[in-house]
C-alpha positions as CSV (number, residue, x, y, z in Angstrom):
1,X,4.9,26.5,-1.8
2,X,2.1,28.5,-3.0
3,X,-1.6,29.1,-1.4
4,X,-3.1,26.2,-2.3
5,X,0.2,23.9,-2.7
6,X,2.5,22.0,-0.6
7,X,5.1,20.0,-2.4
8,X,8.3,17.9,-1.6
9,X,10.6,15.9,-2.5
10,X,12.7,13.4,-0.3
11,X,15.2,10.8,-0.9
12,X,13.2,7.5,0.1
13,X,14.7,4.0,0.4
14,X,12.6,1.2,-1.2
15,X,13.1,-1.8,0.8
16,X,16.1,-4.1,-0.4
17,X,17.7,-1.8,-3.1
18,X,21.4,-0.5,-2.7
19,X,20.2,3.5,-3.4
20,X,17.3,5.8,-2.7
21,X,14.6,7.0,-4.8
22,X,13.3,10.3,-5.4
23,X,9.3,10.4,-4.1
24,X,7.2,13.8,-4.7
25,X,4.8,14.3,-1.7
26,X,2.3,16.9,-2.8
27,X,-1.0,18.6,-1.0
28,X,-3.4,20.6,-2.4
29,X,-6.1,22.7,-0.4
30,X,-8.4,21.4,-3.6
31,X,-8.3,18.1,-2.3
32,X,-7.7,18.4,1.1
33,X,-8.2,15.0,2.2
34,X,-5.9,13.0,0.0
35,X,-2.1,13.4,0.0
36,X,-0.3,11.9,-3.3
37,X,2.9,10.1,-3.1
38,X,4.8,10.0,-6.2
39,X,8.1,7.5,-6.6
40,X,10.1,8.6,-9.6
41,X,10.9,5.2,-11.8
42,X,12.7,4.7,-15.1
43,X,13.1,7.3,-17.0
44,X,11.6,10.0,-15.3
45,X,8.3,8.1,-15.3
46,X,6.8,8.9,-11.6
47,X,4.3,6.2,-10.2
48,X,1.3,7.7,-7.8
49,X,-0.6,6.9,-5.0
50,X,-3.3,9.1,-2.9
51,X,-2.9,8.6,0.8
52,X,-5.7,10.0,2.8
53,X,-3.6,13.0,4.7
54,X,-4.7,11.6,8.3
55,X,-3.3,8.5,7.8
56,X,-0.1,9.8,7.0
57,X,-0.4,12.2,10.1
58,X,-1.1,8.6,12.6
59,X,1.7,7.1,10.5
60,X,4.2,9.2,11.7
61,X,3.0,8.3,15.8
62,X,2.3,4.7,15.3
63,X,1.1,1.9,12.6
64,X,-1.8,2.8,10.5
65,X,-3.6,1.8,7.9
66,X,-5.6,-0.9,6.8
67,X,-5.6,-2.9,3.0
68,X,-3.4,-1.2,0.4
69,X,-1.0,1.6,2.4
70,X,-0.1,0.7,5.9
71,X,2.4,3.2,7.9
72,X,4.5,3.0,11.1
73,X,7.3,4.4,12.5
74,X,10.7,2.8,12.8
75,X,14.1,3.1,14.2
76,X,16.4,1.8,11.3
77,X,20.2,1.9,12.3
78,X,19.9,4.5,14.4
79,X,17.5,6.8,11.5
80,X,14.2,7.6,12.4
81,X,12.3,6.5,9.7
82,X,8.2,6.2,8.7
83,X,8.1,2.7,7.0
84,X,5.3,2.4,4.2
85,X,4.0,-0.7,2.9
86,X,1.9,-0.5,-0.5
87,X,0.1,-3.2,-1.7
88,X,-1.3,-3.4,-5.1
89,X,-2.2,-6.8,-7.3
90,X,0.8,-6.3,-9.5
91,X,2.6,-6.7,-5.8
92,X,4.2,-4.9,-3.0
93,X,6.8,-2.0,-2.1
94,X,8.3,-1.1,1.3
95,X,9.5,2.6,1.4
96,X,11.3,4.1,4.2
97,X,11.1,7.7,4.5
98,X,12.8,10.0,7.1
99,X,10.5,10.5,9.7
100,X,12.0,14.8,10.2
101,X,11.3,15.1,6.8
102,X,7.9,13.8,6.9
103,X,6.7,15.8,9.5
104,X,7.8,18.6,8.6
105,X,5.8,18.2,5.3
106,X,2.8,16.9,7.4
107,X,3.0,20.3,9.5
108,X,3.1,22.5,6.1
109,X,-0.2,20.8,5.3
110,X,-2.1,21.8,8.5
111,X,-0.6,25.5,8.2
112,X,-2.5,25.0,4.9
113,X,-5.4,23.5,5.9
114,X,-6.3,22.5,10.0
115,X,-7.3,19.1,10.6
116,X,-10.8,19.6,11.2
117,X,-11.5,22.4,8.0
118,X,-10.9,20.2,4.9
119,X,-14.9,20.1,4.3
120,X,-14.9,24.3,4.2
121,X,-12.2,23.7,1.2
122,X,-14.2,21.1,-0.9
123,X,-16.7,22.6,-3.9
124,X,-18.9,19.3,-3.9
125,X,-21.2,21.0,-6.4
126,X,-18.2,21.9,-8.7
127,X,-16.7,18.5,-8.3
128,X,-20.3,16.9,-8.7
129,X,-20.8,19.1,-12.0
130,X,-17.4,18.4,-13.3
131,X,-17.9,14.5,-12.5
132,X,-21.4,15.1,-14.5
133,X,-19.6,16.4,-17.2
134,X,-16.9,14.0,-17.7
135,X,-19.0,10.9,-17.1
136,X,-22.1,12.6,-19.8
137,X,-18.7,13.3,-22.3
138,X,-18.6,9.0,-23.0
């Protein structure tokens, strides 16, 4: 982990398959809000999805979420597990993740940055200037 960084990798079960997959969960003070969710497919090719960090956080107490990423806790043949549902047009995905695990990444974040402090961390005029720039670049 560096300053700004929280990273992880876990073994994650995607619902219905005989063996895990590798998923990245990463955090980055930059974008304190969002949490990104990798799943490693073929090849080493790693498919992403930003989860706003507070859902993840009610996710691992009860369900949450509403439209494309919903979350809830489960008891799975006696493994505590966070389920995640992820909904995209192309279809969905049911990921099971172990709950410990989870938490203990979720904790790492808020050593990082409180729940409450993410708008202190966010350069809206850097982010507005680089969105400026890249949409003036077309």
């Amino acid at each position: 982990m560096t300053n700004d960084l929280v990273q992880q990798d876990m073994f994650t079960v995607l619902h219905g398959q005989p063996a895990p997959v590798v998923t990245r969960w990463s955090y980055s003070a930059y974008d304190p809000f969002a949490v990104s969710l990798a799943v490693r497919a073929r090849h080493d090719r790693w498919v992403e999805w930003l989860i706003g960090r507070e859902l993840v956080i009610d996710g691992l107490e009860g369900p949450a979420g509403e439209g494309d990423v919903r979350m809830r806790p489960r008891t799975v043949q006696g493994y505590d597990i966070v389920e995640i549902e992820i909904r995209s047009h192309d279809g969905r995905a049911v990921l099971e993740v172990d709950r410990g695990l989870l938490r203990s990444f979720v904790e790492q974040t808020l050593e990082l940055v409180p729940l409450g402090t993410e708008a202190d961390r966010m350069d809206l005029d850097g982010e507005i200037a680089r969105i400026t720039r890249s949409c003036g670049a077309e």
